[in-house]
DRENRO-947735 format. One record per atom (N, C-alpha, C): x, y, z; residue in one letter; chain; residue number from 1. Coordinates in Angstrom, 2 decimals. Each point is the difference from the previous one (the first is absolute). Layout:
residues N
         X         Y         Z   code   unit   pos
         X         Y         Z      a      A   NUM
...
***
This chain:
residues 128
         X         Y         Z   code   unit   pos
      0.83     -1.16      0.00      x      A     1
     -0.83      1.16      0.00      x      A     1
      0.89      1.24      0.00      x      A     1
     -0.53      1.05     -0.77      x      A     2
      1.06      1.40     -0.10      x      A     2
     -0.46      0.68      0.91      x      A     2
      0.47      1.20      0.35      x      A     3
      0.22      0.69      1.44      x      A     3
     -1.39      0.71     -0.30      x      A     3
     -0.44      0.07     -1.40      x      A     4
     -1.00      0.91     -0.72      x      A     4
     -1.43     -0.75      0.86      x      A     4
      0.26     -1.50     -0.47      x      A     5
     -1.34     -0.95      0.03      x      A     5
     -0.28     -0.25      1.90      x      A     5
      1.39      0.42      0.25      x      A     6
     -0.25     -0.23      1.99      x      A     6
     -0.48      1.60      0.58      x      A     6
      0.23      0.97     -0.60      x      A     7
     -0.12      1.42      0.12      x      A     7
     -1.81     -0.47     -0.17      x      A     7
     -0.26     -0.26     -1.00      x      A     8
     -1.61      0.48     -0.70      x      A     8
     -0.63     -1.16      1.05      x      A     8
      0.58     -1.13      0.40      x      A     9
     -0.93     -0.82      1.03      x      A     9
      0.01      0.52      1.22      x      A     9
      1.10      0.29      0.22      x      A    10
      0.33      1.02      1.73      x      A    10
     -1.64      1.12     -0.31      x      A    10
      0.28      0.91     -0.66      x      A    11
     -0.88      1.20     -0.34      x      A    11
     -1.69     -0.46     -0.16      x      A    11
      0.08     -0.56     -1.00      x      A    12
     -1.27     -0.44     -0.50      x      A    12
     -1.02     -1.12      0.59      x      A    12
      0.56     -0.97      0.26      x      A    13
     -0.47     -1.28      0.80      x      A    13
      0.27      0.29      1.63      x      A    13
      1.10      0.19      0.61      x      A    14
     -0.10     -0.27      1.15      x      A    14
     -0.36      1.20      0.62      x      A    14
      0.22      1.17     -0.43      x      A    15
     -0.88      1.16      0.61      x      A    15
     -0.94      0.12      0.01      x      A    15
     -1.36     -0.44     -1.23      x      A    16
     -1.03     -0.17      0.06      x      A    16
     -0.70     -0.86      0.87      x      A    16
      0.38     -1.21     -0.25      x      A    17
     -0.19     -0.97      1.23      x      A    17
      0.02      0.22      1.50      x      A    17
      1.42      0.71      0.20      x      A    18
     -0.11      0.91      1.08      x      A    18
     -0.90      0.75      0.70      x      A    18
     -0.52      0.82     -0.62      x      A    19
     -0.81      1.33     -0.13      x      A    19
     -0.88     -1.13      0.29      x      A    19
     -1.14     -1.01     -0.52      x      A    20
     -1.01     -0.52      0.67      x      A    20
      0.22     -0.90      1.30      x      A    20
      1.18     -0.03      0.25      x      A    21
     -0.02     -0.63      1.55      x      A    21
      0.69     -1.36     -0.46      x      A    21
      0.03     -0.61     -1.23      x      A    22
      0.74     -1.31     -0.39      x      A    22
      1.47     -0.04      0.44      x      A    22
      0.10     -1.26      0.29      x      A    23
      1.73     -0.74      0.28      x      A    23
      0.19     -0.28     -1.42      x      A    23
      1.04      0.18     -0.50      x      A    24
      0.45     -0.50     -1.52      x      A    24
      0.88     -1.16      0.18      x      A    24
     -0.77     -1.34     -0.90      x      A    25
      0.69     -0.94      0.02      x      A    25
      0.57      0.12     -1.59      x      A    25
      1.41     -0.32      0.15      x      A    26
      0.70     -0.16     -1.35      x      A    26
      0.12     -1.71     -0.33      x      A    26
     -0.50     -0.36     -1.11      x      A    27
      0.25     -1.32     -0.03      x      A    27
      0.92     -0.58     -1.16      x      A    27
      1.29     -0.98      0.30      x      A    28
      0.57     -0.06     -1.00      x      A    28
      1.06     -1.10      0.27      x      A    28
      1.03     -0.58     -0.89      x      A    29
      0.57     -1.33      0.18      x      A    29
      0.91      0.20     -0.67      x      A    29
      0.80     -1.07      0.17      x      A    30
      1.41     -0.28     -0.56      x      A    30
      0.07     -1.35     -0.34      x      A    30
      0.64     -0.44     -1.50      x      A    31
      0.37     -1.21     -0.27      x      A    31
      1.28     -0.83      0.72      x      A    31
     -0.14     -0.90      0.66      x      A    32
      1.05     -0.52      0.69      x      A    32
      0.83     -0.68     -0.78      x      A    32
     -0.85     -0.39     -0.90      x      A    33
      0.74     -1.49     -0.78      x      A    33
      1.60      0.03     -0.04      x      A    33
      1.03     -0.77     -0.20      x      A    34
      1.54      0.13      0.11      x      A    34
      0.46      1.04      0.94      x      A    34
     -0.52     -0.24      1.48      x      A    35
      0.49      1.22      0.71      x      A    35
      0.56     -1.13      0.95      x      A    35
      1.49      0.08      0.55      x      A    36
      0.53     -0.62      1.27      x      A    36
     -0.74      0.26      1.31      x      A    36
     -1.11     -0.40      0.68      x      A    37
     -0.62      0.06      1.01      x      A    37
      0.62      0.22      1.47      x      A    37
      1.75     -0.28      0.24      x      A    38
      0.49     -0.04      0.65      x      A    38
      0.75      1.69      0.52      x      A    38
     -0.05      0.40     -1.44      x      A    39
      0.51      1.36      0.20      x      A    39
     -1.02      1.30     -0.02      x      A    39
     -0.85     -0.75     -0.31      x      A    40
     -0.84      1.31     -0.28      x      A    40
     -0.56      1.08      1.19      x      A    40
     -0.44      1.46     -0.17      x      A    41
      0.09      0.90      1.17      x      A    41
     -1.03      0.54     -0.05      x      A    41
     -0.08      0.80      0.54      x      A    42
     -1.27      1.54     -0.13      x      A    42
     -0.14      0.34     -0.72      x      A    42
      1.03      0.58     -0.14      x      A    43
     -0.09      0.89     -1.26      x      A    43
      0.53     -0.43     -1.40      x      A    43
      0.07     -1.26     -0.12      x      A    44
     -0.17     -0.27     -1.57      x      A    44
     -1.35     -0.90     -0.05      x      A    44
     -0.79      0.08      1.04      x      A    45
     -1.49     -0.57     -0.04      x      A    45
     -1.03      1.38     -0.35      x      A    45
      0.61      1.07      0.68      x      A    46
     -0.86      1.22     -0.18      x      A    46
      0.29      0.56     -1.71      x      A    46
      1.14     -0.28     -0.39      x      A    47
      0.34      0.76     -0.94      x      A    47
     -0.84     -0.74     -1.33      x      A    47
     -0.07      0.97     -1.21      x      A    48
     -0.10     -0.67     -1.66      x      A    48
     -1.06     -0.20      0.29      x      A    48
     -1.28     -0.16      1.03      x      A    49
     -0.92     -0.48      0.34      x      A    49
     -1.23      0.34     -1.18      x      A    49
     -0.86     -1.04     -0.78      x      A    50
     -1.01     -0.02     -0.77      x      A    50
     -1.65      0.75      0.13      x      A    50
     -0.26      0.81     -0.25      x      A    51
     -1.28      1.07      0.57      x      A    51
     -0.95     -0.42     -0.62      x      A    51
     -0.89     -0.91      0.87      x      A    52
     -1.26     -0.45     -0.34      x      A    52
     -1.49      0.99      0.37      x      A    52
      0.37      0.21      0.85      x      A    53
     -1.31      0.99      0.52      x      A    53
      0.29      0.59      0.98      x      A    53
     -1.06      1.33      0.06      x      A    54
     -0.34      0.72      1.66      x      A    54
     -1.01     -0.24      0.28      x      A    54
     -0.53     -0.15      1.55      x      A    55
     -1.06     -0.23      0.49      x      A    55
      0.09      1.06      1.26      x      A    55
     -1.38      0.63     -0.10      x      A    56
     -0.50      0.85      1.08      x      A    56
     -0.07     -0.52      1.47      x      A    56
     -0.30     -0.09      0.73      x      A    57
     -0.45     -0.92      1.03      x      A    57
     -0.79      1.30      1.37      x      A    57
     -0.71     -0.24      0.43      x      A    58
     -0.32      0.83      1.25      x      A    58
     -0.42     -0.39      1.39      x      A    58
     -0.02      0.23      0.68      x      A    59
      0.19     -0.54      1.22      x      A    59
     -1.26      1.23      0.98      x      A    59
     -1.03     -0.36     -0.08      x      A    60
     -0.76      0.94      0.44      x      A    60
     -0.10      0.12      1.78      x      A    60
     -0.50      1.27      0.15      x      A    61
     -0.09      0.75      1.28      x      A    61
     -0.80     -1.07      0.48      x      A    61
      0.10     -0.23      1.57      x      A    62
     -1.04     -0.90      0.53      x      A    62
     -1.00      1.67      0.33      x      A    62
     -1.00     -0.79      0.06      x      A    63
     -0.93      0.50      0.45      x      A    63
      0.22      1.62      0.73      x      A    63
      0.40     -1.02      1.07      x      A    64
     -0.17      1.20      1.27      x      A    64
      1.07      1.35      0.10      x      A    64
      1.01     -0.13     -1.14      x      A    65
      0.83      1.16      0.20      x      A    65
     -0.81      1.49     -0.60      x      A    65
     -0.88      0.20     -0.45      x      A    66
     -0.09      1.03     -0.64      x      A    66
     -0.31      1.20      1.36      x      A    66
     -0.96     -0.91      0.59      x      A    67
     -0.93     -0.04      1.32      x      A    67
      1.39      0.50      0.89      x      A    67
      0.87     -0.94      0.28      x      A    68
      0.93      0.48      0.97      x      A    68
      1.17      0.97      0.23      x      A    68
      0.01      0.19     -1.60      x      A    69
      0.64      1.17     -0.27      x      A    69
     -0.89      1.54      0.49      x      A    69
     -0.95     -0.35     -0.11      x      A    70
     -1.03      1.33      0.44      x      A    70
      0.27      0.44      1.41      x      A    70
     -0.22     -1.40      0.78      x      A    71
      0.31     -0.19      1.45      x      A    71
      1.16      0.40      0.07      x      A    71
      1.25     -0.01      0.05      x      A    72
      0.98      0.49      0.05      x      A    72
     -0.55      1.75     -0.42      x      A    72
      0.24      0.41     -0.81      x      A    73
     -0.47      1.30     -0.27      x      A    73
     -0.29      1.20      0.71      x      A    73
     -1.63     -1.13      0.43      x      A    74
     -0.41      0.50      0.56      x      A    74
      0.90      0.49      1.79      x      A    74
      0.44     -0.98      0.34      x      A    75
      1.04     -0.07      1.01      x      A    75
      1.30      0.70      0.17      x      A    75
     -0.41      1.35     -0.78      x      A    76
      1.65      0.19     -0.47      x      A    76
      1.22     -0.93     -0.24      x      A    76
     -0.15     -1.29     -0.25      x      A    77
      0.99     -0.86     -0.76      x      A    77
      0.12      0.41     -1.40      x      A    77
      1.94      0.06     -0.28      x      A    78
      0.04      0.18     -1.17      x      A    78
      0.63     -0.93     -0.80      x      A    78
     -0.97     -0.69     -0.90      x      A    79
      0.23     -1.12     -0.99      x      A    79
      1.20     -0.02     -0.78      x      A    79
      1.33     -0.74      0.04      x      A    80
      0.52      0.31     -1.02      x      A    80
      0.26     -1.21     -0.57      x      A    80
     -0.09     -0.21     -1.61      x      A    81
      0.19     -1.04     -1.00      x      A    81
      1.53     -0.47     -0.27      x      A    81
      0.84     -0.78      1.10      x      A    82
      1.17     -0.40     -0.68      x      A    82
      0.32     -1.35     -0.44      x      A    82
      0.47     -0.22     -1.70      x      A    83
     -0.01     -0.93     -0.56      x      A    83
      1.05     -0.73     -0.07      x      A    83
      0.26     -1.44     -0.62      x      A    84
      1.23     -0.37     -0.41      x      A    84
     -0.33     -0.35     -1.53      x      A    84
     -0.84      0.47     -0.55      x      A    85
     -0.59     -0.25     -1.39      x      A    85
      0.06      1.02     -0.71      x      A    85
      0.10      0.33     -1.32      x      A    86
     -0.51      0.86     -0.87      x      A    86
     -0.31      1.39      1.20      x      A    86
      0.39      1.25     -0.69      x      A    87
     -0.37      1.17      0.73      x      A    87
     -1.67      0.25     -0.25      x      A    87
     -0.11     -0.64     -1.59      x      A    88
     -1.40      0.73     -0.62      x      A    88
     -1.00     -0.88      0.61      x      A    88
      0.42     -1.47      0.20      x      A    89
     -0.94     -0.91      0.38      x      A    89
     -0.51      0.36      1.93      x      A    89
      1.18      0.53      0.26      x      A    90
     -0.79      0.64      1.02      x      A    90
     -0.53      0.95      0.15      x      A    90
      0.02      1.33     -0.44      x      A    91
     -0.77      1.14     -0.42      x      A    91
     -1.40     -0.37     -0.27      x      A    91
     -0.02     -1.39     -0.78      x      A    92
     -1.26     -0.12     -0.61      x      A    92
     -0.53     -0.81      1.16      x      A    92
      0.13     -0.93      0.79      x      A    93
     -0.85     -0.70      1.48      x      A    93
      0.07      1.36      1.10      x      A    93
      0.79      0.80      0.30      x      A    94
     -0.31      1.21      0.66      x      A    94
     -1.11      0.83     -0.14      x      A    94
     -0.25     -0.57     -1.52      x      A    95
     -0.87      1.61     -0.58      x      A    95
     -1.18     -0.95      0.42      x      A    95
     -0.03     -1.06     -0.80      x      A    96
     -1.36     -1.44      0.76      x      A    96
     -0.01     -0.08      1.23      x      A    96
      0.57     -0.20      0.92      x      A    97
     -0.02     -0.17      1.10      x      A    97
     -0.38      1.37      1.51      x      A    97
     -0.15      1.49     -0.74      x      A    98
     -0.43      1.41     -0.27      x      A    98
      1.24      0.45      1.13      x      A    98
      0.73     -0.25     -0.01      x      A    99
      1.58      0.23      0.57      x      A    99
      0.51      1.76     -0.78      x      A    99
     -0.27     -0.52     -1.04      x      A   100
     -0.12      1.35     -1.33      x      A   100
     -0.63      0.67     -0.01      x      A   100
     -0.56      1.09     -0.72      x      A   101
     -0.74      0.30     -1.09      x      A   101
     -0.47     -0.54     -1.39      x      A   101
     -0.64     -0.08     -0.44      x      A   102
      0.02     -0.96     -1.25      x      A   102
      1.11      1.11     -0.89      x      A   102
     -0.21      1.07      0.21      x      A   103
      0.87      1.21     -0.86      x      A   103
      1.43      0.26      0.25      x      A   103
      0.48     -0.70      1.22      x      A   104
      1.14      0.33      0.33      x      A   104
      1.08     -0.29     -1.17      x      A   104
      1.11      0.81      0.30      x      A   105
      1.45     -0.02     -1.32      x      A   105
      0.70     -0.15      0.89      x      A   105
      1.08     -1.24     -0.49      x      A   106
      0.93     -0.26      1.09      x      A   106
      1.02      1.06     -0.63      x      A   106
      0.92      0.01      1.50      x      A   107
      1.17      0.69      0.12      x      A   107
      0.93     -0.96      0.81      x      A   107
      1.94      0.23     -1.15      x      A   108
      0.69     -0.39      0.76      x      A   108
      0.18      0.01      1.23      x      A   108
     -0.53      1.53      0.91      x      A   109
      0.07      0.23      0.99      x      A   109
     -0.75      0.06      1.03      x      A   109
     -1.23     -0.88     -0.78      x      A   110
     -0.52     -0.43      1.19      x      A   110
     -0.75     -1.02      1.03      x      A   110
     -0.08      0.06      0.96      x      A   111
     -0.23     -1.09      1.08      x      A   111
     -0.98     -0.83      0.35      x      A   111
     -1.23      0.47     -1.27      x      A   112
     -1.24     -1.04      0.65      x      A   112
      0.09     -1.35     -1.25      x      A   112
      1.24     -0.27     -0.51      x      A   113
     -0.08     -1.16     -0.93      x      A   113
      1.04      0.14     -0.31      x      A   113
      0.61     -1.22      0.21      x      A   114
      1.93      0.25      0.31      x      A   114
     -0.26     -1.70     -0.31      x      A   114
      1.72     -0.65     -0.37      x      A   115
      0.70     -1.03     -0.58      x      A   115
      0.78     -0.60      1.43      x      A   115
     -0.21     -0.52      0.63      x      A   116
      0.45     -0.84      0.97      x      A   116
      1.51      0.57      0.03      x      A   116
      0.89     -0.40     -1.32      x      A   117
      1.18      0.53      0.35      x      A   117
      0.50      1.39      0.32      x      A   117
     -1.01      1.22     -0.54      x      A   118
     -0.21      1.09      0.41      x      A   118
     -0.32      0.34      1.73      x      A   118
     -0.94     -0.63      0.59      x      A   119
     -0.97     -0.32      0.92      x      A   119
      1.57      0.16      0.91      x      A   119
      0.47     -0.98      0.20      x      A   120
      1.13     -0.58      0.33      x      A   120
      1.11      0.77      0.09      x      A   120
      0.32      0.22     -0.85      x      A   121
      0.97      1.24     -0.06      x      A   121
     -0.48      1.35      1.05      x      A   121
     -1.42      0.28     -0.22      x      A   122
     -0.66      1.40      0.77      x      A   122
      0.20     -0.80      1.63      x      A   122
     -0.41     -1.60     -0.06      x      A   123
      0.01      0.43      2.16      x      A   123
      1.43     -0.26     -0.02      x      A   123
      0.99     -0.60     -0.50      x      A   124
      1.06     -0.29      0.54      x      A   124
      1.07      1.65      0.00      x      A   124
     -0.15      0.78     -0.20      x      A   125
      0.37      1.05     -0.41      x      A   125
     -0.55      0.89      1.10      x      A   125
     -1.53      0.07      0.15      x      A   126
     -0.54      0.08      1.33      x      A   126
      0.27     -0.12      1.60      x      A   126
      0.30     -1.69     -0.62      x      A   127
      0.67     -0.08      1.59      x      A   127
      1.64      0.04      0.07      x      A   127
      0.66      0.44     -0.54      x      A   128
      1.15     -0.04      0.24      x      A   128
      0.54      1.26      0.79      x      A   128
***
């Protein structure tokens, strides 16, 4: 695949997918045939790899969060969304889950929907 055809799936497929709350499954294989089984690694299993399909997948809100996010709210608790997934895929269960605005625009800089490794970085920095 050219950097062109991983650019336009990054952009096109997995942001969209994103944006509705989907996990993106990439599905795809490698021919083993005449391969020494003894040596083989990671990363010549990950690599050259054959692109059969994407699949959406979603993983819906139970029930009761929409409700308990209110409760909090209402409580002066302040909700914040931190992921280890996709930034957009969480933006988009925040905005479902009414953590958001449905209108909100994320910003690098800010704190109510943050990337775990971000997250991380802010308390350890915190408490030091």
């Amino acid at each position: 695949m050219t950097v062109e055809m991983k650019e336009r799936i990054e952009n096109k497929v997995i942001k969209s997918y994103a944006k509705q709350s989907l996990r993106t499954l990439l599905l795809a294989y490698k021919d083993l045939k005449d391969i020494n089984y003894e040596t083989l690694d990671d990363e010549f299993l990950e690599d050259d790899l054959i692109l059969i399909g994407i699949a959406g997948i979603k993983d819906p809100l139970r029930e009761e969060i929409p409700q308990a996010i209110i409760k909090c709210k209402e409580a002066s608790i302040t909700v914040r969304m931190v992921t280890g997934d996709n930034i957009d895929t969480a933006i988009a269960i925040a905005k479902d889950a009414g953590i958001i605005p449905k209108d909100y625009e994320h910003s690098e800089k800010s704190f109510v929907v943050m990337e775990g490794k971000n997250f991380r970085t802010y308390v350890n920095f915190r408490l030091s």
